[in-house]
N, C-alpha and C positions, 0 to 999 in steps of 0.2 A: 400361523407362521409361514413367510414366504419362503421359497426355497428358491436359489438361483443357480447359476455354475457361470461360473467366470473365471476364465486363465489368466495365469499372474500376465502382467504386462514388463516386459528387460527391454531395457536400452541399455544396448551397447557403446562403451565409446572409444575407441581406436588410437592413441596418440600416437603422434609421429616418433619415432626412437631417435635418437640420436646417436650418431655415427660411433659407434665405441666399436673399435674388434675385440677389444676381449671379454667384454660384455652383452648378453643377449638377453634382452627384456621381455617378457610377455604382455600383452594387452593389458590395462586395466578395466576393471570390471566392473562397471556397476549396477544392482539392480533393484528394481525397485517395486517393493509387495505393499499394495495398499496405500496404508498412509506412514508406512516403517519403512524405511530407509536404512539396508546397510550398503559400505562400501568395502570392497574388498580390493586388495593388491594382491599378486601374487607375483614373484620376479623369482627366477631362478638363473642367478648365476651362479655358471659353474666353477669348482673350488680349484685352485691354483696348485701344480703339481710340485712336490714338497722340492723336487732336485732341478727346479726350473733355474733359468739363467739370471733371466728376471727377478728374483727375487731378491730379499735384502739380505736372508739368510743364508745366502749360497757359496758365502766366502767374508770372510772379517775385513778383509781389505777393501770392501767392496765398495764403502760409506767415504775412504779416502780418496778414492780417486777422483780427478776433475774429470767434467764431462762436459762437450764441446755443448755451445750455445742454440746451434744450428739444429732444426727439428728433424729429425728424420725420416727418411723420405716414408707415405705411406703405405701398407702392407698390401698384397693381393688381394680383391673380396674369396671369400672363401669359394669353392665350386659349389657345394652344396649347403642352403642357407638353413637352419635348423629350426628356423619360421616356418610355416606356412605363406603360401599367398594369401594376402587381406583381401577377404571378398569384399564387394560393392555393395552386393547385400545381404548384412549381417542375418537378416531373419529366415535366409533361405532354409539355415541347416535349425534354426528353431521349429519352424514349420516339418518339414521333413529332415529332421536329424540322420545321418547316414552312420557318421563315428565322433564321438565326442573324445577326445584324445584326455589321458589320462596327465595329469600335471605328477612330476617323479618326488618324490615323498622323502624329506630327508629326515635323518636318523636324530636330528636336532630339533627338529620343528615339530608341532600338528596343526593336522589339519584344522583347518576354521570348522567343515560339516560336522568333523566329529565335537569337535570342543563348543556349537554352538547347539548341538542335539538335545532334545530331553533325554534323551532314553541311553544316554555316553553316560549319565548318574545314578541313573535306575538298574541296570547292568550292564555289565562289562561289552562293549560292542564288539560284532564279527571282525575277524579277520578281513583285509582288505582286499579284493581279488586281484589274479597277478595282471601286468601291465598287458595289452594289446600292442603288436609293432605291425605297421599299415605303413604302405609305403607310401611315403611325403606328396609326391608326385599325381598318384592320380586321388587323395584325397583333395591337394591343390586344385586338382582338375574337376573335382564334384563342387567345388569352391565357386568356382566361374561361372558367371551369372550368365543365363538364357538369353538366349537373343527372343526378341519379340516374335521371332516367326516359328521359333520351335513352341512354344504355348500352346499345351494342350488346346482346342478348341470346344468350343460348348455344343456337343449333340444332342440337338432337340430329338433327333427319330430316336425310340425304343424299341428294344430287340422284342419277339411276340406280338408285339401290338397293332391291333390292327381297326381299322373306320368303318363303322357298320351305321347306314342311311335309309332315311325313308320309313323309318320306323312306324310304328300305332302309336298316338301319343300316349295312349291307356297302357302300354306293356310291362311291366314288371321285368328286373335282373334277373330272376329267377328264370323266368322266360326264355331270356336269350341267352342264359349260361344253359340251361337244357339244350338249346338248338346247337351251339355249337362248340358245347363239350366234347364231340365226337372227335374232332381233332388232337383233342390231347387236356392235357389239365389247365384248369383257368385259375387266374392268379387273382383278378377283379374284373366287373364289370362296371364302366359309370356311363350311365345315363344321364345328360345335359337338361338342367330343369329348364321347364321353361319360366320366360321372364315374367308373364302376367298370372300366370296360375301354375305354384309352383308342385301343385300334386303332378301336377302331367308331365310328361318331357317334353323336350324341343324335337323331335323326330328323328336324334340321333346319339350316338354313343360310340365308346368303344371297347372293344376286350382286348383281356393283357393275358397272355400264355405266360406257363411257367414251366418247370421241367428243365431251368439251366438251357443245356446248348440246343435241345431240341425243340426252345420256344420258335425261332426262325421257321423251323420245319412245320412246326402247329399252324403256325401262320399262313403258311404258302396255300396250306391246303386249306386254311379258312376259304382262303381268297378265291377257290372256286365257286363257292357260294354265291359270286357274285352274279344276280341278275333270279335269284330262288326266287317263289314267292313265300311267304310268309304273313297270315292273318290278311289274306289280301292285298297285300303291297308287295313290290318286286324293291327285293333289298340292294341297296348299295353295300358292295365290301370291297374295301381295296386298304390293303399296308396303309401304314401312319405315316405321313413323311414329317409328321414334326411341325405342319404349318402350323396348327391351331397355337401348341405351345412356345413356338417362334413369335407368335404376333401378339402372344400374350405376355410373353417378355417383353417385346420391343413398346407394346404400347405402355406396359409398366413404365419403362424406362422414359418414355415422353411425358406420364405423368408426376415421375420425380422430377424431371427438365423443365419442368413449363416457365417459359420465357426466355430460356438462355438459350435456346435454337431456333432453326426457320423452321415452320411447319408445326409446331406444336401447338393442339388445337386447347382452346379455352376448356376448364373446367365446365360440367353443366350443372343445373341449378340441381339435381340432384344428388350429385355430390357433394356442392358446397353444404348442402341441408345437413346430408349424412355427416361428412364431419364435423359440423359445428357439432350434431347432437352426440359423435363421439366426443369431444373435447368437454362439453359438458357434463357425460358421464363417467369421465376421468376426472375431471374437478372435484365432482361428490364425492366421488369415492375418495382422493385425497384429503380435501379438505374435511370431510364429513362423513368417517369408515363407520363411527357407530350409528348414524341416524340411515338405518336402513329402510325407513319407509322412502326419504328422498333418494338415495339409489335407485329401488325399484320405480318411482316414477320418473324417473329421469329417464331408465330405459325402457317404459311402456310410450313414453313420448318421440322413442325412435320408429320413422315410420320403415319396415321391413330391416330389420336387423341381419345383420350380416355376420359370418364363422367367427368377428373379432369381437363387438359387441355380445355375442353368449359368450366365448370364452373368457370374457371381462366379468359377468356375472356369475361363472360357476367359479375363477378363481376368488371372488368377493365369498360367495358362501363359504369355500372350501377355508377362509381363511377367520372368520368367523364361527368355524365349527358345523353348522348348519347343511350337514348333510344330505339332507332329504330336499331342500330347496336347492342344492347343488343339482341332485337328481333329475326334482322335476324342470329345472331349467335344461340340462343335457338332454332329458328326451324331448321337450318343446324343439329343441335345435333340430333334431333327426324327424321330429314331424315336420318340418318346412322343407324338407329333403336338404337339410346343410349336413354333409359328412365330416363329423367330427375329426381333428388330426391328435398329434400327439401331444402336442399341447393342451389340448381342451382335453382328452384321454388321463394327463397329469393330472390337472384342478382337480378334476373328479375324486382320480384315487387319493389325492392329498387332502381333497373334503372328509373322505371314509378314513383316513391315517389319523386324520386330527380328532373323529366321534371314536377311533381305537374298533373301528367295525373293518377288521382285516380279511374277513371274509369275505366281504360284498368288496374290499380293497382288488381282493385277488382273482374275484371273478371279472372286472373289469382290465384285469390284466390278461383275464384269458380271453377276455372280447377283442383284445388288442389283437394279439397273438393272431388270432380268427380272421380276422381283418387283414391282415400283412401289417399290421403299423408296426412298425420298429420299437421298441421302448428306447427312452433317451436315459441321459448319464442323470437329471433330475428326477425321472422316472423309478429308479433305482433307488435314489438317495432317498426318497418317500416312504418307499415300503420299508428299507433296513431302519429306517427313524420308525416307523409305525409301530414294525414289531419292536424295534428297542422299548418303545414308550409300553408298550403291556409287557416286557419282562421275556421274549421268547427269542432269546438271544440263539437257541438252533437256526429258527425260520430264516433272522437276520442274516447267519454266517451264510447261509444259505443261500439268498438273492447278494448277498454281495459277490459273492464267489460268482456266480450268475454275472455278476455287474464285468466282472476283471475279465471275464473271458471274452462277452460281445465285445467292453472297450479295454481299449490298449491305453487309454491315457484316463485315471482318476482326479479326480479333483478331494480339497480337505473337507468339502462338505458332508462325504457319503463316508469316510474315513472318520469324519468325528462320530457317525453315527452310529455306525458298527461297535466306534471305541466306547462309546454312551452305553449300545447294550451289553459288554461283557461285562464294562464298572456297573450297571445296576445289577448283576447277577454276580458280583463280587470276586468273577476270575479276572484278576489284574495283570495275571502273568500272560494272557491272551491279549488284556490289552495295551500291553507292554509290546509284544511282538507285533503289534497292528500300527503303531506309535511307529516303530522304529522300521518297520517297510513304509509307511510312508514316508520318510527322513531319504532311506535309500531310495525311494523314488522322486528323488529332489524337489519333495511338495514341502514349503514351511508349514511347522504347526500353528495353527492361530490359537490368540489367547485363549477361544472355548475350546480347547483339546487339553489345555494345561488345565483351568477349571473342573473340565469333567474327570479326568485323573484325582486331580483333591479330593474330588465328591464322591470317586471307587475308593483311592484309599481310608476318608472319613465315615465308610460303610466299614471296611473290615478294620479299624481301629488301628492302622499304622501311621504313627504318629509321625515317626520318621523321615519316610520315603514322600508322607504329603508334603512336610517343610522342606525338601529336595527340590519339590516342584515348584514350590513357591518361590525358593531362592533362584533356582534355575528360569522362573519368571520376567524378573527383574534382571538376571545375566543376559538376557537376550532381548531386550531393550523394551520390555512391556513394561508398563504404567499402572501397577494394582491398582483393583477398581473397586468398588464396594460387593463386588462378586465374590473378587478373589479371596476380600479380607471376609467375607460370610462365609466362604466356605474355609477360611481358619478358624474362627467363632463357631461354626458347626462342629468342627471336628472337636475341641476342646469341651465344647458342651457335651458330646457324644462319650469320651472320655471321662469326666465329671471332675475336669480341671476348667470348674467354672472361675477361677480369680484368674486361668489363665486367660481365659475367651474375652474377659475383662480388658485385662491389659490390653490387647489386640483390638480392641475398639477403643479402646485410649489409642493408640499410636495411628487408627485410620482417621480418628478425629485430628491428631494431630499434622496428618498430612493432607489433611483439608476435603477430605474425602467426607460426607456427609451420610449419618443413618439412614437405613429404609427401612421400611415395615417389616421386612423378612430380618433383618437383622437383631430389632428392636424385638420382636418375638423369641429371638432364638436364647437372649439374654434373660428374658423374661422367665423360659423357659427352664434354663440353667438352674436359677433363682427357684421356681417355685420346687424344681428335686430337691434341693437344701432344704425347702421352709424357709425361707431368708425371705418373712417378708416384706422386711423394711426396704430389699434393695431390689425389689420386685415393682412394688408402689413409685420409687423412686426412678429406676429405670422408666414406667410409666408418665412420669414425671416429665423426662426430657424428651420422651417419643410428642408429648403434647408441646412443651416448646419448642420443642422443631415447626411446626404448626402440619403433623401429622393426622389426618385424620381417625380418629380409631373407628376398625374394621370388627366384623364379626369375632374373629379369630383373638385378637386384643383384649373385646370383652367377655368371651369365654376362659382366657385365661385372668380376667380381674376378679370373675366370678370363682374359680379354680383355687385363689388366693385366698378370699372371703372366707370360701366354705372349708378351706384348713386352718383360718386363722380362728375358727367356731363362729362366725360373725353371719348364719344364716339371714336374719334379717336383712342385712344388707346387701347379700346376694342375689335375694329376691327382688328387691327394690330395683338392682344394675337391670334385671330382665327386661322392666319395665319403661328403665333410661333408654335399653336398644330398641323396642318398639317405639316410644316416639324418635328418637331418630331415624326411623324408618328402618333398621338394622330386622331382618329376619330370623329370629333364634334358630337355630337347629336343634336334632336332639341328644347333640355334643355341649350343646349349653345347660340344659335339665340335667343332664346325667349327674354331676359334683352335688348339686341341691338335693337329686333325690334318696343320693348314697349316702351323704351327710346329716340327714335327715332320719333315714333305718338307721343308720351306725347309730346313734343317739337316741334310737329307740322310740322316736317319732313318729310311728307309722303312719297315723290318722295327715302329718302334714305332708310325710311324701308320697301321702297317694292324692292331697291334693293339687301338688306341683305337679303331679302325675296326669291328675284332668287337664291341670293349666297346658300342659304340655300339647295336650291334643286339641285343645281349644285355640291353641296358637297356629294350628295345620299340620304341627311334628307328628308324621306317621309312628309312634310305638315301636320300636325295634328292639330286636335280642338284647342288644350292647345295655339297651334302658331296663330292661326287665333283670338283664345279669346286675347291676347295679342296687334293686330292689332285694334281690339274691343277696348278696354280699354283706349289705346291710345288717340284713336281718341275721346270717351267721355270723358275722361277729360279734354282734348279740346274745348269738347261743339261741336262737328261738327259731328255731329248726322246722315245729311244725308249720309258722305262718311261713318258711321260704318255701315249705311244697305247697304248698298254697298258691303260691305264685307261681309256681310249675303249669297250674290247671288254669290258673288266668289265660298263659303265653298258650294252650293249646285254642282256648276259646277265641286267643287274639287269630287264631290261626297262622303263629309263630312259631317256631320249632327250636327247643332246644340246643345250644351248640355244647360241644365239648367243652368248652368254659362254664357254662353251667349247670354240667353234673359235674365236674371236679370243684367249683366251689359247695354245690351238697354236699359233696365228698368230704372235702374239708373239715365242712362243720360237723359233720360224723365222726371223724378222726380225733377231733378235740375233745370229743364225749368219751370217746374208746368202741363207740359201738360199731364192733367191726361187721356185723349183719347187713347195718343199711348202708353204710360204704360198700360192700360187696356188693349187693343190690343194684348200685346204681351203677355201678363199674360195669355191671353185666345190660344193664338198660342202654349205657354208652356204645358197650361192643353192639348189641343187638341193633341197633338204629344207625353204623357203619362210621360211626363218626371216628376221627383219627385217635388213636392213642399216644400219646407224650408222655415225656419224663412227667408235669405236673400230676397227670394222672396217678401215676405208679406210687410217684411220693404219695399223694393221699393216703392210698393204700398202707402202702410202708407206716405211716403214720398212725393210722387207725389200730395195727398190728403190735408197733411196740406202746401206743399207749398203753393198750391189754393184755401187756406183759406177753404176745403169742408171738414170738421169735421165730418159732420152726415157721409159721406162716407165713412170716418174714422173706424169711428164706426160699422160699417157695415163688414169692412174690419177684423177689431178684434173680430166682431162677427164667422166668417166663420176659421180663423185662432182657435180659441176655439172647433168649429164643428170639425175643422180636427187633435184634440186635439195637436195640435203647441204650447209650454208654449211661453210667451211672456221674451224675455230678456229684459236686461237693454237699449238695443242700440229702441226697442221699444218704451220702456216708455219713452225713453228720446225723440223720433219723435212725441209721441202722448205730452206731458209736450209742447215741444216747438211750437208747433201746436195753442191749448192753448193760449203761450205764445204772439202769433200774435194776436190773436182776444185779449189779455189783461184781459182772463177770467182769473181769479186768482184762482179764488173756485173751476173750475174742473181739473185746478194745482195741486190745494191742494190733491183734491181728487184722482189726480194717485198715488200725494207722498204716501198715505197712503196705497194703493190699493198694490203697489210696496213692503213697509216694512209689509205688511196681507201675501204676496204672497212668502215672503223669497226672495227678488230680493233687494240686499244693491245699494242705490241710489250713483252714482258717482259723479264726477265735472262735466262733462257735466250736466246731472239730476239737478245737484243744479244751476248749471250757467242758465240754462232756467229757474227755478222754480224763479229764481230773476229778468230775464228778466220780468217772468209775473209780478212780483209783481211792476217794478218798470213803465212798463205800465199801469195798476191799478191804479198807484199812491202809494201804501200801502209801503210806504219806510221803517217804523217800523217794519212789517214782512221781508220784504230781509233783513231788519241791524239783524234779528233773528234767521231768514236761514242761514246765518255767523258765529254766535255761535253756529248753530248744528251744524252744519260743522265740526268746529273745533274739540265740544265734540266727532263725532264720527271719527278724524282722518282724514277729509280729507282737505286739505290745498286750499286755493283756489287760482286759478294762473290768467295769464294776465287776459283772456278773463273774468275771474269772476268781478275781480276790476275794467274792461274796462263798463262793464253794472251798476257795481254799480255806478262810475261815472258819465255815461250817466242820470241813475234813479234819482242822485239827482241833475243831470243840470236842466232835466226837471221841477222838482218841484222845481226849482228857487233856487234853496240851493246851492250855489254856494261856501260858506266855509263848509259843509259835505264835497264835490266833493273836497277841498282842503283838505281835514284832510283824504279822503280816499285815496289820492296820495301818502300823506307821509307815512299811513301804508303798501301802496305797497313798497314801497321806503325800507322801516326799514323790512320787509318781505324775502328781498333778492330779488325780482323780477325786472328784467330793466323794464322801461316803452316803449311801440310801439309807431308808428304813431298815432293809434285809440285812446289812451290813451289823448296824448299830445292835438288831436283835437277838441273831448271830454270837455276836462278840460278847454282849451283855450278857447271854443266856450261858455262855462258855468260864465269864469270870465270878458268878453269880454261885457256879458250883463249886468252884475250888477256894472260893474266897475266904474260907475257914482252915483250910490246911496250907497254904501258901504263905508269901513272903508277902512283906508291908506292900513293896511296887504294884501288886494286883489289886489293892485295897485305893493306892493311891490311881492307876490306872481306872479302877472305877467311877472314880471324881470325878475325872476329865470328860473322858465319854457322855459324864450323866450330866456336867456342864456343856460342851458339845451339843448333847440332843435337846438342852433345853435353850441354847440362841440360836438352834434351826429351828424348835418350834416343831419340834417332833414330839404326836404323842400315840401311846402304844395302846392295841384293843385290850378288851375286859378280862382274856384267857392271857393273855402275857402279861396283864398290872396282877391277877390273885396267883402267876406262878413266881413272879418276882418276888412279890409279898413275900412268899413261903421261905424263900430263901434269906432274905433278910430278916425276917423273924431266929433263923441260925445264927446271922453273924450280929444284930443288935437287936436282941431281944427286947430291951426298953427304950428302942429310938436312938437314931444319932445323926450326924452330920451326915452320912449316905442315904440313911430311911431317909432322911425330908428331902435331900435333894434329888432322890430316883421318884418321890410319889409325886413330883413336880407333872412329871412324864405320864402320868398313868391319867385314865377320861376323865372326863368333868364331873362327873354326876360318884367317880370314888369315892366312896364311905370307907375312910381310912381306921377310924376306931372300929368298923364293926369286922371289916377284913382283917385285920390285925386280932382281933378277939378266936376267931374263927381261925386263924391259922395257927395259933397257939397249941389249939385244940387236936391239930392233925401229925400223924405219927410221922417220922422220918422215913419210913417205908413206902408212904405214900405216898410221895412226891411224883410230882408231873412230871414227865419229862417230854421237854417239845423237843427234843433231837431225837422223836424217836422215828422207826422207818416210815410209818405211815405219813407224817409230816414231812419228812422231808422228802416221797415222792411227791405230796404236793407242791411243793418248793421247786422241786425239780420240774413237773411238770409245768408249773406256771414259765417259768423262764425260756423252756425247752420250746413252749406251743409261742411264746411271744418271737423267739428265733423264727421259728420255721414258717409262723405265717406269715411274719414280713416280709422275708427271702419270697415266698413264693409269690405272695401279691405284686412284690414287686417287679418279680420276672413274670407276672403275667400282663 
């Protein structure tokens, strides 16, 4: 990345006013940034007083009377003009501004600064400060332009400085700041290389005192010096008069002139040489930035390179990344004794900004320092990007503050950078107040400041305040660019209003703006959250006729696609597509094949994906072995994930916190809360961070095993290490709860939850009904339903699958029938759980009830047989049993419920058999132990999605 600084360029333009006395015009203005153009007017005339004579309104008769033809004579010029004198030349007061007079603000108008501002919609802007009054006169007078003879003059003498002769050509600085530090403090010594051998010097030099006003006096007394010996030579010292750097101006000056004066001597062949082979080596470099081998011979073909030629080659590394060849070309410079300035001092530090090596950034800031070299306003702009780009938004506030105090005038370069690191650290409202000081410091914002706003807001998920910026975009006459429209596409993706980030690349298509790979990702992206993978493949579709080519990134997520559409095979196969095209996998492309592969219980093929991986050069990492992990818990096979544990030690890889909280996990789903403890305590002992995911494990493992008070315990220490509790929390400790059938300390998180600003979800409520319909309190779950509703959240299968169950239990067997048909009329399909549920509810009362339950059972048992549903072997002999009650010898119900029961049902021998068994003994599958299992399975399918997801 290069970085430059250049001040905006204004042309003023002056029209001549026309003669009006009661009109006063001001200048028109206009200026012009880059390649944006605006124009602005600004005229203040002043408003006509209401009881004037003049006016039309001053009397009714006023319109009747004639008035003679004859013009009337013209008015005095005023004494005092309420202009200014027009200077001759307008850039004097841009150059050194003295007072910028304030334009008067009417109560009808606004200002253009503020209505063309970002940050006038972002919030509300400061008051305006009050008016300055500077008298006309001698600001007129700071107006009028110099005469040539007042012009400062160019002093070549320097104060301190002084001409030390006769030297040893062998002497070292060190040397001669020894000898004549005694005088006072030295600021630099330079020694004059010599021309044929530039380790030696030319036998002279000079020293520069410091010390402010008492450089002069250092000096005077150098100058006795003169005539010492020293290493056997009798030194010359005498004051600088400024010849040398006088003639090395003037001769500069004759070789920019050559030929437009008398006297200017020809070029010699060794300069013509040397320029051509600079012109050459700026060629390459432009023409040809990536073929760095022809750079570097281009400049080993210069013969004695000179401070512009290295600073040509360090800023080439620094821009390429390539720090360490930055390096060792800046020290090659200081071994030919070329003193680096502060341009080559920049490359440098912008070589180590772009490797994000800000340490070795900032020790060459303090070699500056050491040196006397000045840092520049580009200098500056470097490091606050540097550190923005690794996230250490203090260091940046830091040297930029730094930056405002050496310079009195900023540029938008170092400004966007600052604003860059608050938005990646997501304090907006800091880079909101950095926005809007540069505005007041009459700098425009360039299109990447609006950009990088997008990209702080589309971090912290404000949807609102991004489209502000976007709109406020295009109010000020930029051109969205495929930037602008990605970071809308970002944000909506970010959101998981993927049909919106859609649209949004419809409408940049339609503005003839074209995809790029980042965008075409990001869609992709959107897409694979859903599982949508038709529009996934399809998106991929059109990134190929665009005549895009696909990048790593592309077929990692085609791979991504595969391995959740279960299409392993051909997952494998893409890996093999990217290495003949030369594409290098990473081991972000193994990772989906090897978790997809344990998840499925494949171990034997994801550990040979797992060779493959290595054999491809992918060094093994945590993220790849967490993956192996994962796998194999959601499996439930526990012992082969620590298994894997003792691989990662052998790999000489270290477990992170992601993978003892996924052990954890699968501890939790078992209930055994020993080895969940176990590892929680492995986690602390090894210093690794503690998180909410953590804690939930925990929680998790605690109410599996019914040990609540543990629980509790557990939220206590989470509180100690101030951890706020989320939703995915309250919803393990409600369901928790909702096992033991306590309903009242149910109640009491719901409430705990809405105290705490934590909006309770379907989950949250789907448990808080469980407890209730445990309890028995079916009146309160039928009222949990209507809050539900009133605050928006709809309730889905698993809701109406428990509320079903709640009122099988309590014998209600048409509730359970009237809450089927409101899932029904809901829009929601009914499941297995559903159907068994419902049946198991009507199956018992179907002998004491009304025809509607008998005939309700037709339907359901037509229903589950054109889904093609059919039930295991412990729900067809408990069904049996029941229909043996209500048709003893067969009927229209017995054939069409045994439709539903396995294949391999021997209907005569079950029927024989159930005959046989007493009314006493009947199964009951609503009873508790079953339906913690019910509860658990739903409970452990919530909470591990929630968290894998959030992991």
């Amino acid at each position: 990345m290069e970085f430059s600084v250049s001040t905006p360029r204004y042309r003023y333009h002056y029209p001549n006013p026309k003669p009006n006395t009661n009109t006063t015009t001001t200048p028109t203005t206009t200026v012009v940034l880059g390649k944006k153009h605006h124009s602005t007017t600004f005229s203040f005339k002043p408003a006509p007083p209401p009881n004037s004579q003049g006016s039309s309104n001053s009397s009714p008769l006023s319109n009747q009377l004639r008035r003679p033809k004859t013009n009337p004579p013209p008015p005095p010029p005023p004494p005092h003009p309420t202009t200014p004198k027009i200077p001759s030349n307008p850039f004097k007061n841009l150059v050194n501004p003295t007072h910028v007079p304030n334009p008067p603000i009417h109560s009808n108008s606004t200002p253009l600064t503020s209505k063309l501002w970002l940050t006038s919609k972002l919030s509300p802007p400061p008051p305006p400060p009050p008016p300055e009054i500077e008298d006309e006169e001698e600001a007129a007078k700071d107006n009028e332009p110099k005469k040539k003879s007042d012009l400062p003059k160019v002093e070549f003498r320097q104060e301190g400085k002084i001409f030390v002769g006769n030297l040893p050509n062998w002497v070292k600085k060190h040397e001669v700041s020894e000898l004549f530090r005694q005088f006072g403090p030295i600021t630099n010594v330079i020694l004059i290389k010599g021309h044929d051998n530039t380790e030696r010097n030319a036998g002279f030099g000079f020293v520069i005192y410091g010390g402010g006003p008492n450089a002069t006096k250092s000096a005077m007394k150098a100058v006795e010096f003169d005539g010492v010996e020293f290493h056997g030579r009798v030194l010359t010292v005498k004051l600088d008069d400024g010849g040398r750097l006088k003639g090395k101006t003037e001769e500069r000056t004759r070789w920019l002139q050559h030929g437009s004066g008398d006297g200017a001597r020809p070029k010699s062949q060794w300069h013509k040489e040397r320029e051509s082979s600079r012109k050459a080596l700026r060629k390459v470099m432009d023409t040809e930035p990536e073929n760095w081998q022809a750079v570097v011979q281009t400049f080993e073909r210069i013969n004695k390179p000179s401070r512009g030629e290295y600073g040509l080659m360090v800023k080439y590394y620094a821009r390429r990344g390539d720090m360490h060849r930055a390096r060792e070309t800046f020290e090659s410079m200081r071994a030919r004794g070329i003193e680096p300035t502060s341009h080559v001092y920049t490359s440098l530090i912008h070589a180590y900004a772009v490797g994000r090596d800000m340490e070795e950034a900032l020790s060459c800031v303090r070699k500056m320092k050491d040196e006397g070299i000045e840092m520049s306003l580009v200098t500056y702009s470097i490091i606050v990007g540097g550190f923005a780009k690794v996230g250490n938004a203090k260091a940046a506030d830091h040297w930029f503050k730094e930056a405002k105090e050496r310079h009195t005038t900023l540029n938008a370069i170092i400004y966007g950078n600052i604003v860059y690191a608050h938005c990646q650290t997501s304090n907006m409202d800091r880079a909101e107040a950095l926005v809007r000081d540069m505005e007041e410091a009459g700098i425009d914002a360039p299109i990447d400041i609006y950009h990088t706003m997008m990209d702080g807001y589309t971090m912290v998920g404000n949807e609102d305040k991004c489209l502000i910026v976007f709109e406020r975009l295009k109010e000020c006459g930029f051109t969205p660019s495929v930037i602008s429209y990605g970071c809308m596409i970002n944000l909506y993706i970010k959101i998981g209003k993927v049909s919106k980030a859609f649209e949004v690349s419809k409408v940049m298509e339609t503005a003839g703006i074209k995809h790029n790979m980042k965008t075409y990702s990001m869609l992709i992206n959107g897409f694979l959250k859903l599982k949508d993978w038709a529009n996934v493949f399809a998106v991929i579709e059109d990134l190929v006729k665009d005549g895009l080519k696909p990048d790593v990134v592309l077929y990692n997520n085609i791979i991504t696609a595969f391995c959740g559409m279960g299409n392993m095979d051909r997952a494998v196969r893409t890996i093999k597509e990217m290495q003949r095209g030369r594409h290098r996998p990473t081991s972000r492309t193994f990772m989906p094949i090897i978790h997809g592969f344990a998840r499925a219980g494949e171990m034997r093929r994801a550990l040979e994906i797992f060779d493959m991986m290595r054999m491809s050069g992918c060094i093994p990492t945590v993220h790849t072995f967490n993956a192996l992990v994962l796998g194999l818990v959601e499996k439930r096979q526990m012992e082969k994930a620590v298994e894997i544990l003792d691989e990662m030690t052998l790999a000489g890889i270290s477990p992170n916190e992601h993978t003892y909280t996924t052990i954890m996990h699968g501890y939790a789903s078992l209930g055994d809360t020993g080895k969940a403890f176990e590892y929680f305590s492995k986690l602390r002992n090894d210093g690794l961070e503690l998180d909410v995911f953590t804690y939930e494990a925990l929680l998790k493992a605690c109410c599996k095993a019914g040990k609540m008070q543990s629980a509790l315990a557990v939220t206590k220490e989470m509180s100690a290490q101030k951890i706020p509790r989320n939703t995915f929390v309250y919803n393990i400790l409600v369901d928790g709860w909702a096992r033991r059938g306590d309903v009242w300390e149910a109640a009491d998180l719901m409430q705990q939850m809405k105290r705490e600003g934590v909006q309770p979800d379907i989950h949250s409520y789907t448990s808080f009904i469980n407890a209730c319909c445990k309890a028995g309190d079916m009146q309160r779950a039928a009222k949990t339903i209507e809050e539900m509703e009133t605050f928006g959240v709809k309730p889905n299968v698993k809701t109406y699958t428990t509320l079903i169950h709640g009122w099988a239990r309590a014998s209600l067997p048409e509730k359970a029938l009237r809450c089927f048909k409101d899932m029904k009329l809901a829009g929601l399909k009914p499941d297995k759980a559903v159907y068994h549920c419902l049946m198991t509810s009507l199956l018992s009362r179907a002998t004491v009830a009304e025809a509607y339950i008998y005939s309700g059972l037709l339907s359901i048992c037509k229903e589950m047989i054109e889904s093609g549903l059919t039930v295991d072997m412990g729900t067809a002999v408990h069904w049996s049993r029941c229909l043996c009650k209500i048709e003893r010898t067969g009927g229209e119900l017995t054939e069409a419920l045994q439709k539903t029961f396995p294949p391999d049902w021997n209907s005569c021998h079950t029927l024989d058999m159930s005959s046989d068994i007493e009314s006493g003994d009947e199964v009951d599958v609503t009873s508790d132990g079953d339906d913690d299992d019910d509860d658990r399975e739903f409970a452990s399918r919530i909470d591990d999605d929630e968290h894998y997801d959030h992991s």
